[in-house]
C-alpha positions in Angstrom: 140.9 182.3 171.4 142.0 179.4 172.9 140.8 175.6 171.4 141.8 172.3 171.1 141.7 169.5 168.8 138.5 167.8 167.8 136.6 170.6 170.1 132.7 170.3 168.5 132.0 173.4 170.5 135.0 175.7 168.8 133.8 174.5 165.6 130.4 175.9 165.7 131.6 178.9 167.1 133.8 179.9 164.7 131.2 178.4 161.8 128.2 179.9 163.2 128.8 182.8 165.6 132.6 184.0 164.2 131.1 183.0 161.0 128.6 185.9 160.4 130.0 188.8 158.7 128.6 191.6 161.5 130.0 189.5 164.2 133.4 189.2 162.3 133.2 193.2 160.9 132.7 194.1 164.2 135.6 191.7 166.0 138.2 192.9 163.1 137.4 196.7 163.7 137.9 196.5 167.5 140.5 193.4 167.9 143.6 191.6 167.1 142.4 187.8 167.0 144.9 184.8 168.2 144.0 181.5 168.2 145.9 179.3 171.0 145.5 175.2 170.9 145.2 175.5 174.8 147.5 171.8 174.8 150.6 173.0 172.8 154.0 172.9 174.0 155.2 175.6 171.7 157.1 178.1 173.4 155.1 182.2 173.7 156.5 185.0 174.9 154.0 186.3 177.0 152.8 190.4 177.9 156.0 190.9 180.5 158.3 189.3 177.9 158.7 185.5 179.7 158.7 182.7 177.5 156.6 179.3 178.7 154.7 176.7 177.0 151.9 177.8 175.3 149.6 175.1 177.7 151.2 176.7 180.7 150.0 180.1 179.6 146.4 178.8 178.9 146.7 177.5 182.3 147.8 180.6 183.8 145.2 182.2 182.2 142.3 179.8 183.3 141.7 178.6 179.9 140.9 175.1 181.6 138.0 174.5 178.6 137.5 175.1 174.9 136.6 177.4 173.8 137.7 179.8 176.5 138.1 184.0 175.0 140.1 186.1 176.7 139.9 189.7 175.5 143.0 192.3 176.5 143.4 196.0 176.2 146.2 197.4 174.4 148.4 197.4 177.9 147.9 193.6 178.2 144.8 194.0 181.2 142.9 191.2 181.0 139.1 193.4 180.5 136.9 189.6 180.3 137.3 185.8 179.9 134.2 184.1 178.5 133.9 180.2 178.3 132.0 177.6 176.3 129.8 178.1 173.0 128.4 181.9 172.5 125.3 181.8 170.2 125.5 184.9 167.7 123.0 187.3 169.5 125.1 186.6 172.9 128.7 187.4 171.6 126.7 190.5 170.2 126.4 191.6 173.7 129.7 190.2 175.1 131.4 192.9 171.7 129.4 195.8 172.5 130.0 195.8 176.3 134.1 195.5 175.3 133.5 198.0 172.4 131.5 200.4 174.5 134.1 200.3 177.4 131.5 199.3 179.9 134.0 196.8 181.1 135.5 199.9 183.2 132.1 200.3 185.4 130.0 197.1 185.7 130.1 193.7 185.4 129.4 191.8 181.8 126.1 190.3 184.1 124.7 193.5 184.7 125.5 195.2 181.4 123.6 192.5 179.7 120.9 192.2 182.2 120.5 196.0 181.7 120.5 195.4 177.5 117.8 193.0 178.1 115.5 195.2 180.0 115.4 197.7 177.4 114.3 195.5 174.7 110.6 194.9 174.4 110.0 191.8 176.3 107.4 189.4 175.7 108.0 186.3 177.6 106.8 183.3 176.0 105.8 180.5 178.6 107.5 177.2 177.3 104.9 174.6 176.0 103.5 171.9 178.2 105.6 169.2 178.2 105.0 165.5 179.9 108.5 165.0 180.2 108.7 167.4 182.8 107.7 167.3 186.3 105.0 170.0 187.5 105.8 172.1 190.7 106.4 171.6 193.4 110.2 170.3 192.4 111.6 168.3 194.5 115.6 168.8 193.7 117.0 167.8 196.8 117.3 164.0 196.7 119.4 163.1 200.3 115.9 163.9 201.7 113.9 161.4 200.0 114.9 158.5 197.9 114.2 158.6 194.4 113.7 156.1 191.8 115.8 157.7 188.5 118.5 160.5 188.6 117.3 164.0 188.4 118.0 166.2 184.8 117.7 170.0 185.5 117.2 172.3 182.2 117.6 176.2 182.8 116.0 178.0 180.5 115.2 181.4 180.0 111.8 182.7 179.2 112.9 184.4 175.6 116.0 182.7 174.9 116.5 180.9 171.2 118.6 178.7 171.4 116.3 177.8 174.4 113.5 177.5 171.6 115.9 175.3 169.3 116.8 173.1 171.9 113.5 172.0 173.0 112.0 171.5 169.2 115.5 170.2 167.6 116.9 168.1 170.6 114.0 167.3 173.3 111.4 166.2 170.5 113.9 164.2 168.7 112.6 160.6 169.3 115.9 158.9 170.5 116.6 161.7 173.0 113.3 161.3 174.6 113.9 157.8 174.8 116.7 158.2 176.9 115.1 161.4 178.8 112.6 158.8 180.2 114.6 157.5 182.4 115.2 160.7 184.2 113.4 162.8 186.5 113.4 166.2 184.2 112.4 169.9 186.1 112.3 173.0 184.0 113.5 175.8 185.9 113.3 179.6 184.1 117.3 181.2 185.3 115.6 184.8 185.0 113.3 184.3 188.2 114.6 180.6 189.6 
């Protein structure tokens, strides 16, 4: 688990996703857990026995945000690398396809796609919302001029944090203030 200092996004992952018990019975039956402040310059040792800085190692190991994961088999193979805040149901999936050894024969991508079609699936359109511009989009702006920057939100059609994000952060007056001054599209990432 690499981090760094004053990271807001390790926080709430170790509060919110690391902090619920099935998440962390499941991570202490199946894992060793070390946490890495990806800036150090305290000397590791690492897998072929060569000592560097601990930031060159999170270098070497492409941990160039926090929080980046990096989960090893017991020979020292790197199996996956995850970056960036996993909600709880997400890092659900991201366990089971390391647990379940599926890591040997398809991607994380299509592992979770394949999870996902399984589960009933109900899409929920997102609600109508002014701040956002009605198809056709027009993303491309070197073809025409525009008169405010462009905001692109990717959604997914039954995502919750999704959900969250539009009735905790969009609707919260201040924010809208600012998102005003945008040209805002909505884009769905499971058919866009």
């Amino acid at each position: 688990f690499f981090d760094s200092e004053g990271c807001a996004y390790c926080r709430a992952f170790m509060k919110h996703t690391l902090g619920d018990p099935g998440i962390q019975a499941d991570v202490r039956a199946a894992f060793d857990v070390i946490g890495l402040d990806m800036f150090s310059d305290i000397e590791i040792t690492d897998f072929s026995g060569h000592a560097l800085p601990l930031k060159d190692f999170a270098i070497r190991e492409g941990a160039t945000v926090s929080p980046t994961l990096v989960f090893y088999g017991t020979d020292g193979a790197r199996l996956l690398q995850i970056r960036g805040y996993y909600p709880v149901e997400r890092f659900r999936v991201v366990l089971d396809f390391l647990a379940g050894g599926h890591y040997a024969t398809e991607t994380l991508r299509a592992y979770a796609a394949t999870r996902a079609a399984q589960r009933p699936h109900q899409p929920e359109e997102p609600p109508t919302d002014a701040l956002f511009e009605d198809r056709p989009y027009v993303l491309d702006r070197s073809r025409m001029s525009a008169q405010q920057p462009l905001l692109v939100l990717f959604e997914g059609d039954d995502c919750a944090e999704c959900r969250q994000f539009r009735t905790q952060v969009l609707s919260y007056p201040p924010v809208r203030e600012l998102l005003v001054r945008y040209d805002a599209v909505r884009l769905d990432w499971s058919d866009t």
